[in-house]
C-alpha positions as a printed NumPy array, in Angstrom:
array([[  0.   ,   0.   ,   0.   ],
       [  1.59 ,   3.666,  -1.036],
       [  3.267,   5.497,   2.204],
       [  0.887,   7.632,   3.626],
       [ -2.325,   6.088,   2.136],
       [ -4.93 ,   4.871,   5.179],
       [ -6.445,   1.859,   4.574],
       [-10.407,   2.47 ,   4.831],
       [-12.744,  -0.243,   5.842],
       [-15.935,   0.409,   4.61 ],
       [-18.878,  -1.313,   7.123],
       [-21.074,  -4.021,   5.142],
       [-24.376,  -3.592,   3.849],
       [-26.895,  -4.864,   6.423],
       [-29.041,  -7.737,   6.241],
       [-32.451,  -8.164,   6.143],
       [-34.301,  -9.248,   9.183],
       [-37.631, -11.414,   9.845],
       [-40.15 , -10.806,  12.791],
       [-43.042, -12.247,  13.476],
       [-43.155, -13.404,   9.949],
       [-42.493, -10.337,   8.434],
       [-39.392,  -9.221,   6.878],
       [-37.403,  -5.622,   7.338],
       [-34.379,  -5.45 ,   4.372],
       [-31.599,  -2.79 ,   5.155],
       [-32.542,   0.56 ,   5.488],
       [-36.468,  -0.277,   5.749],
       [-38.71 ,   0.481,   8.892],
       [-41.861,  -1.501,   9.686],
       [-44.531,  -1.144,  12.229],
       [-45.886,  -4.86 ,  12.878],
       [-48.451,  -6.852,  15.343],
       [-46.882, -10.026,  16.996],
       [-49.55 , -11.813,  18.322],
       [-48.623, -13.086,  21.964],
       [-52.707, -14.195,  23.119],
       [-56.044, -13.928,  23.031],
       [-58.883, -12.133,  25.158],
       [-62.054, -14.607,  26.403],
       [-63.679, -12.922,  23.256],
       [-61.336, -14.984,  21.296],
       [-59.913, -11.87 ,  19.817],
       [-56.256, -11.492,  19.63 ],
       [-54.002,  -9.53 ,  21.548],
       [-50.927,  -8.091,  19.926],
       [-47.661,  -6.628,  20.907],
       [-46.638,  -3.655,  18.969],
       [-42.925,  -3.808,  17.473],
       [-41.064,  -1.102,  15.229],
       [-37.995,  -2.569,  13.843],
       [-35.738,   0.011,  12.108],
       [-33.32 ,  -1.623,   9.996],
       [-30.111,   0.009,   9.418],
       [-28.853,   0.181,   5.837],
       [-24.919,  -0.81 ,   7.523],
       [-24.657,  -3.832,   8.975],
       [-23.738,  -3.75 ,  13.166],
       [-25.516,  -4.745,  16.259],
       [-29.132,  -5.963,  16.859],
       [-30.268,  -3.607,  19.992],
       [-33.457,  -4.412,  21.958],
       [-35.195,  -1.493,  23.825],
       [-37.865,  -2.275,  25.532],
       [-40.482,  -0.613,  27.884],
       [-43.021,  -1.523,  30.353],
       [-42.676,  -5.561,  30.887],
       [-44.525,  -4.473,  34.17 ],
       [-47.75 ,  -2.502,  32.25 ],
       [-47.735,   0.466,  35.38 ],
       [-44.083,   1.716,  34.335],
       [-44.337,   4.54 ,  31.878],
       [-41.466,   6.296,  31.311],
       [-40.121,   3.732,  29.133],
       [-42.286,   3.994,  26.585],
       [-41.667,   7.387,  25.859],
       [-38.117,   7.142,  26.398],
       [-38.858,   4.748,  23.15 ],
       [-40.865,   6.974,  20.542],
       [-38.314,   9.755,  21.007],
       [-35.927,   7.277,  20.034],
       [-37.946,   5.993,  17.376],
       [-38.804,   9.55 ,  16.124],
       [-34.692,  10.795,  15.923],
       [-33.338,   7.784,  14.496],
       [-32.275,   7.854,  10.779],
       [-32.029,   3.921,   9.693],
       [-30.282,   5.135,   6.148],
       [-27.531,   6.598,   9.017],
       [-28.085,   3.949,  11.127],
       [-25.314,   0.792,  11.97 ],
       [-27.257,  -2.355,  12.885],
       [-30.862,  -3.266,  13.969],
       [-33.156,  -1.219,  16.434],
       [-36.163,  -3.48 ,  17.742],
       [-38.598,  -1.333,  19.7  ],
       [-41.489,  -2.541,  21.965],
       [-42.535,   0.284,  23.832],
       [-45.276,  -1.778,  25.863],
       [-44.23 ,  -5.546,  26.253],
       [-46.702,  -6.04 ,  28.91 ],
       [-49.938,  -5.168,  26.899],
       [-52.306,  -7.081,  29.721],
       [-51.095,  -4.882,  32.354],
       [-50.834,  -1.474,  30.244],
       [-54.025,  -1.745,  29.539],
       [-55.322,  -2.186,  32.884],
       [-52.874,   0.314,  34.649],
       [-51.126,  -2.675,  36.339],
       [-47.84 ,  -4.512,  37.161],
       [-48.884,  -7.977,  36.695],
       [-50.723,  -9.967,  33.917],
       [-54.524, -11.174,  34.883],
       [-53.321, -13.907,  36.812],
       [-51.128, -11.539,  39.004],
       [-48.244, -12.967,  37.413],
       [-45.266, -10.981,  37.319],
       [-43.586, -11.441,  33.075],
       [-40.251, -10.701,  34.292],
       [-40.201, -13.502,  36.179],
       [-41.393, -15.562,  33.217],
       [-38.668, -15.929,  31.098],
       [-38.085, -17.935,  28.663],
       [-41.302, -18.998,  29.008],
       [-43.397, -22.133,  28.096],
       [-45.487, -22.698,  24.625],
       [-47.924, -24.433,  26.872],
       [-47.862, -22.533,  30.023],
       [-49.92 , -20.027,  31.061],
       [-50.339, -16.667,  29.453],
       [-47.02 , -15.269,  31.512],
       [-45.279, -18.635,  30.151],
       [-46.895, -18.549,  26.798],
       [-46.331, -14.396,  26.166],
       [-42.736, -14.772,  27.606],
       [-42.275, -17.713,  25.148],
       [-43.455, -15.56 ,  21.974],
       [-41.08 , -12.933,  23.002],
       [-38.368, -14.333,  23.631],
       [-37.934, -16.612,  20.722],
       [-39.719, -14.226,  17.621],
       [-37.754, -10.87 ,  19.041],
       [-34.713, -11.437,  22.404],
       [-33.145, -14.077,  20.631],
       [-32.555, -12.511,  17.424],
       [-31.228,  -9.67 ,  19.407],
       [-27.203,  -8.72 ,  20.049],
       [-28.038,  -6.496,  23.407],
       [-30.599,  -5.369,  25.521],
       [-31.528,  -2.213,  27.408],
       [-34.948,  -2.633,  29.219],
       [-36.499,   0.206,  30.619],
       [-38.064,   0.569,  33.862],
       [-39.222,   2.682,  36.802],
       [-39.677,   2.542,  40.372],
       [-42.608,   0.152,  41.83 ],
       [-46.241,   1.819,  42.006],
       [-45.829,   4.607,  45.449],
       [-42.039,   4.676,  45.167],
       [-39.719,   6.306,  42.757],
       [-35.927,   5.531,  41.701],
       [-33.159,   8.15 ,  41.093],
       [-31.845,   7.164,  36.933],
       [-29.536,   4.249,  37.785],
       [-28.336,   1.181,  35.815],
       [-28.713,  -2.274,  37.039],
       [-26.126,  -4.661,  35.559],
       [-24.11 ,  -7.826,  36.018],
       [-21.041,  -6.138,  36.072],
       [-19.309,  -9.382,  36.135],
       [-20.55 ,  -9.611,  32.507],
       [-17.913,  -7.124,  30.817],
       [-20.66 ,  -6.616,  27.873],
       [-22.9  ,  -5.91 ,  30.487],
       [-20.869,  -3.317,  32.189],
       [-19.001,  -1.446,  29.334],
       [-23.521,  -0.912,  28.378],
       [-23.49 ,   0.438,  31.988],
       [-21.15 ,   2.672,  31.856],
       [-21.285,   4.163,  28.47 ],
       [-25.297,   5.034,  29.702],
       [-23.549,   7.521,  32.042],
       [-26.4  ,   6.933,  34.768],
       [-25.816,   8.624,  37.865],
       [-25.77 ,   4.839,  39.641],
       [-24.783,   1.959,  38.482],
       [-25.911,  -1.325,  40.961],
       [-23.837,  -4.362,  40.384],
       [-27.39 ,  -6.425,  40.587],
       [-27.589, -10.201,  40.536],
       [-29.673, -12.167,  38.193],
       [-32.992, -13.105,  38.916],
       [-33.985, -16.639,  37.675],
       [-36.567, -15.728,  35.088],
       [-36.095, -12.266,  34.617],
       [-34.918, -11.053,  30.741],
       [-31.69 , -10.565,  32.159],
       [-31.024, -13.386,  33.181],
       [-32.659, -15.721,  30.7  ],
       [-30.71 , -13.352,  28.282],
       [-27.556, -13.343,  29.606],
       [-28.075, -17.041,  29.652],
       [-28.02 , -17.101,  25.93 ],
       [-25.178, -14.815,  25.738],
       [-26.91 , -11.44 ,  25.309],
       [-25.953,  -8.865,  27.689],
       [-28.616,  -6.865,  28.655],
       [-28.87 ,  -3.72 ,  31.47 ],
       [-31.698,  -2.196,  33.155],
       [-32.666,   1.283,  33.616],
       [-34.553,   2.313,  36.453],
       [-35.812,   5.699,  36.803],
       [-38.678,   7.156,  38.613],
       [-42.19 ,   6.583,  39.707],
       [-45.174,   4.114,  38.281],
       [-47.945,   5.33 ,  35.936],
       [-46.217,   9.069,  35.36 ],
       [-44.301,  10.574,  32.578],
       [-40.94 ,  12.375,  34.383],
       [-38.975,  14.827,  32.26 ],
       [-35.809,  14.119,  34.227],
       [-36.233,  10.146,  34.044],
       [-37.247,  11.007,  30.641],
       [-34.41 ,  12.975,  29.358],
       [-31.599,  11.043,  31.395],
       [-33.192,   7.947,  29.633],
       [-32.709,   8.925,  26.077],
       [-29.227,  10.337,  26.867],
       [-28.209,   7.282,  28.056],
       [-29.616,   4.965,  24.876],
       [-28.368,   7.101,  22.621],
       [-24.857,   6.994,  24.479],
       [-25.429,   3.04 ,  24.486],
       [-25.481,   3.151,  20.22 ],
       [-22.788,   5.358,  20.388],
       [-20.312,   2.8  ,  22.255],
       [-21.965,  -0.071,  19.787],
       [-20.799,   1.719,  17.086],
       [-24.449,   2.137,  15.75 ],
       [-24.236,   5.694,  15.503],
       [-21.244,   7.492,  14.889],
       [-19.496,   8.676,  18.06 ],
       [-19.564,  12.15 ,  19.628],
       [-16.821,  14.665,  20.644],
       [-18.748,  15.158,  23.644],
       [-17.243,  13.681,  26.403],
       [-19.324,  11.714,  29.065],
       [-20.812,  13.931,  31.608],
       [-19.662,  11.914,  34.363],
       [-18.376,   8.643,  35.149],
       [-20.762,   6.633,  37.059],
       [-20.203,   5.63 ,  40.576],
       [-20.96 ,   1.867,  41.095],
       [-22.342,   0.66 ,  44.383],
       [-20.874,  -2.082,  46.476],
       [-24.151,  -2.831,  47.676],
       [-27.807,  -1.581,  48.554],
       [-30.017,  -1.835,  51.699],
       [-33.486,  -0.868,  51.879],
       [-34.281,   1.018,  54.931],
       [-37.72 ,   0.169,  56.656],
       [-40.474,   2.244,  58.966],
       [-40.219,   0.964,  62.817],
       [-43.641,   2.266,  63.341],
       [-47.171,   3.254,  61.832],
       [-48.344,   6.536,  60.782],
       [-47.503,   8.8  ,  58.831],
       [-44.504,   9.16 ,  57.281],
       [-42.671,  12.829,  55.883],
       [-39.041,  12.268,  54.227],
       [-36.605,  15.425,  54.926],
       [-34.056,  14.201,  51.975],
       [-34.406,  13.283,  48.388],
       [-33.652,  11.533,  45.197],
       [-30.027,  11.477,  44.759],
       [-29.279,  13.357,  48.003],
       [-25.914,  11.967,  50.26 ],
       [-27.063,  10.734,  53.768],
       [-24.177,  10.404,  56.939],
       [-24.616,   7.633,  58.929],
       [-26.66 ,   8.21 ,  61.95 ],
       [-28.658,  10.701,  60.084],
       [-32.283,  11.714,  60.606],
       [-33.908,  11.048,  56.891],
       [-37.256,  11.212,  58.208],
       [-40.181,  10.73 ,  60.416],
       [-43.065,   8.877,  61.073],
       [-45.959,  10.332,  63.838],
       [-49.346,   9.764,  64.389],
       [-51.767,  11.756,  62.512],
       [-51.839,  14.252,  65.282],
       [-47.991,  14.277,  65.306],
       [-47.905,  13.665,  69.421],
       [-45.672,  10.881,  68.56 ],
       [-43.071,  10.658,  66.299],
       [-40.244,   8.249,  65.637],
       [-37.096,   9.212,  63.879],
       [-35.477,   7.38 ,  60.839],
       [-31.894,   6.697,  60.939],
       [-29.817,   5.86 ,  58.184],
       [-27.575,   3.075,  58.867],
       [-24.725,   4.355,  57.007],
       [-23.691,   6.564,  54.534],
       [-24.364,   6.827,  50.835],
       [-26.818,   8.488,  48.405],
       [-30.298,   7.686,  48.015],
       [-31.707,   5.48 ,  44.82 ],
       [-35.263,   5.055,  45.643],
       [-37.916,   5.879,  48.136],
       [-41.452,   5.551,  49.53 ],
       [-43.956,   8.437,  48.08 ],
       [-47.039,   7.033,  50.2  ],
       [-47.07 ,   9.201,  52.978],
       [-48.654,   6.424,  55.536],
       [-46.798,   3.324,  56.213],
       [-46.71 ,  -0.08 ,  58.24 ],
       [-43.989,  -1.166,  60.39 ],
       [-41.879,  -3.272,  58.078],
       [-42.771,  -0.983,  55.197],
       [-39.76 ,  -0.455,  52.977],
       [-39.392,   3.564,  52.654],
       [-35.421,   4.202,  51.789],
       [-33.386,   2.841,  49.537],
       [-29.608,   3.558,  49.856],
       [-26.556,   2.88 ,  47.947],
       [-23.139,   2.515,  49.699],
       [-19.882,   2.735,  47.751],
       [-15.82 ,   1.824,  48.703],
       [-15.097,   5.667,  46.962],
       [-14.902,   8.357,  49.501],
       [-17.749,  10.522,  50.412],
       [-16.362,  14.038,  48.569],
       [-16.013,  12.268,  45.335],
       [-19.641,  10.357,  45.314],
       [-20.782,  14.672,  46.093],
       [-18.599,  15.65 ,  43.132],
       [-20.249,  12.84 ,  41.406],
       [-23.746,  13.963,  42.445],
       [-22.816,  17.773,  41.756],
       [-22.59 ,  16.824,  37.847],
       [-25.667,  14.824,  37.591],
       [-27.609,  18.191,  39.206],
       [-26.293,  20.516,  36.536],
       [-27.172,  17.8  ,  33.71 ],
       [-30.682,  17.878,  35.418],
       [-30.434,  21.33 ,  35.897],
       [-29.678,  22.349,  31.739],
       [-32.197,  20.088,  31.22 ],
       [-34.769,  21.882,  31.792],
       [-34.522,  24.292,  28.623],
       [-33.026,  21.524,  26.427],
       [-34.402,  20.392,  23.123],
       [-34.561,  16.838,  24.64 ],
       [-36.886,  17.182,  27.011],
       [-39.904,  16.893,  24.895],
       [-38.882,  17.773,  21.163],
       [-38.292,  14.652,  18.407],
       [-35.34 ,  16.404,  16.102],
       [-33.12 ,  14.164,  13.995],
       [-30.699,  12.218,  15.74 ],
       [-27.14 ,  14.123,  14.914],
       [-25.394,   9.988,  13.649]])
């Protein structure tokens, strides 16, 4: 090769991909219906899917919303995906579901009919029930055909989560995802038996979870920190072309989590919030009887910063009401830490991102 000539590699042409017996070629996008059950009226019940077919070849990315039908913010987190991406720019396969659990959408609810939870119900039976049987569909028409994974979630109905990513960091797939989504948290989680994760993981997909706040809302901040971090996720797959924007922070990763819970009835009033730092021994709230004659302090058992809480404002002893992360780093760089993820927040709220659906810059 002549001195000073660079060898160019040029990236393949993509291939074409089928779906729930429908085909996408490169540089197509199709809309289509998989069928996953039916209702007692014998009338079918579909899961919507957009698959957006780059026109280079490169990874096969799943992002899915809503596999418990109460959490929200996924599935707009999705269309503004959907809306920016460019598939004749585009390196690789996006498969969007932005409700998996259709069954529990519809009825603002967690669980299927059968108070089954679907993420517990993978990879699912042909001839189970209808967790079994839906988790079956999915997972062999759409997971399996997939490279990687990022499933979106949110807190549990009456709690919310501060953006975090929940990983199995001893995956390095897994955790390179984690980090590149620049979440403020990242929880070195273990797998659940039956969870996509895990069932994924099993097949050798990696797959992370983002958590960010409450059941049955749409949050801007969840929201926005959500598509950031996808679109930062394609960027380290090499499905979009990278950015000379450095990460806004490096994520902190937490040696472990411990859910704090109420030592008393009544009525409970948190003095600290989402993402705040806590000192061990600190008061992070009370809980009094309505007439507040009696109140009961609660302590945190250590220091860290807090991932999740308790909106309800009444709670049972035993109720689970803070949810801390601790971490080996010191306690003036997790602040530093926590200082940058406030600013991002903060310019958020007159950036284009937080509702508009421009082009996504590939």
């Amino acid at each position: 090769m002549p001195r000073g000539r660079e060898l160019v590699v040029r990236a393949k042409r993509n291939n074409a991909i089928d779906i729930g017996g429908e085909t996408v070629n490169p540089g197509d996008r199709l809309s289509l219906e998989l069928e996953i059950a039916k209702l007692y009226t014998h009338a079918p019940l579909n899961v919507s899917i957009e698959v957006l077919n780059g026109k280079l070849s490169g990874p096969t990315l799943l992002i899915c919303a809503a596999i418990h039908g109460d959490e929200l913010n996924g599935i707009e987190i999705v269309r503004q995906i959907m809306a920016r991406t460019d598939t004749q720019k585009l390196r690789g396969t996006i498969v969007a579901i932005p409700v998996v659990n259709v069954f529990g959408f519809i009825h603002k609810s967690r669980y299927l009919p059968d108070r089954r939870d679907l993420n517990r119900s993978f990879p699912g039976s042909e001839r189970g029930s209808i967790a079994g049987r839906m988790a079956y569909q999915l997972f062999n028409e759409v997971i399996s055909q997939c490279t990687h994974v990022i499933d979106l979630h949110t807190a549990a109905i009456h709690r919310t989560n501060l953006p975090q990513i929940r990983a199995n960091l001893d995956n390095p797939e897994a955790g390179a995802m984690a980090t590149a989504f620049s979440a403020p948290v990242v929880v070195d989680a273990a797998l659940r038996g039956g969870s996509l994760r895990a069932e994924a993981e099993a097949i050798g997909i990696p797959v992370i979870t983002y958590e960010a706040g409450e059941a049955l809302r749409f949050e801007p901040y969840a929201i926005n920190a959500g598509v950031r971090g996808v679109i930062r996720v394609m960027r380290h797959l090499g499905m979009l072309r990278q950015s000379r924007r450095k990460l806004p922070y490096k994520p902190v990763t937490a040696r472990a989590t411990r859910w704090v819970r109420a030592d008393a009835d009544g009525i409970f009033r948190s003095h600290i919030a989402l993402g705040e730092m806590v000192s061990k021994q600190q008061v992070i709230g009370i809980i009094s009887d309505p007439a507040g004659s009696q109140e009961v302090e609660v302590i945190a058992p250590q220091s860290g910063i807090l991932i999740g809480q308790q909106t309800l404002p009444v709670v049972n002893e035993g109720d689970a009401i803070f949810h801390i992360a601790f971490f080996s780093q010191s306690d003036d760089l997790i602040e530093q830490h926590l200082e940058g993820y406030r600013d991002q927040v903060k310019d958020d709220q007159d950036d284009e991102l937080k509702w508009g659906i421009g082009t996504l810059s590939t």
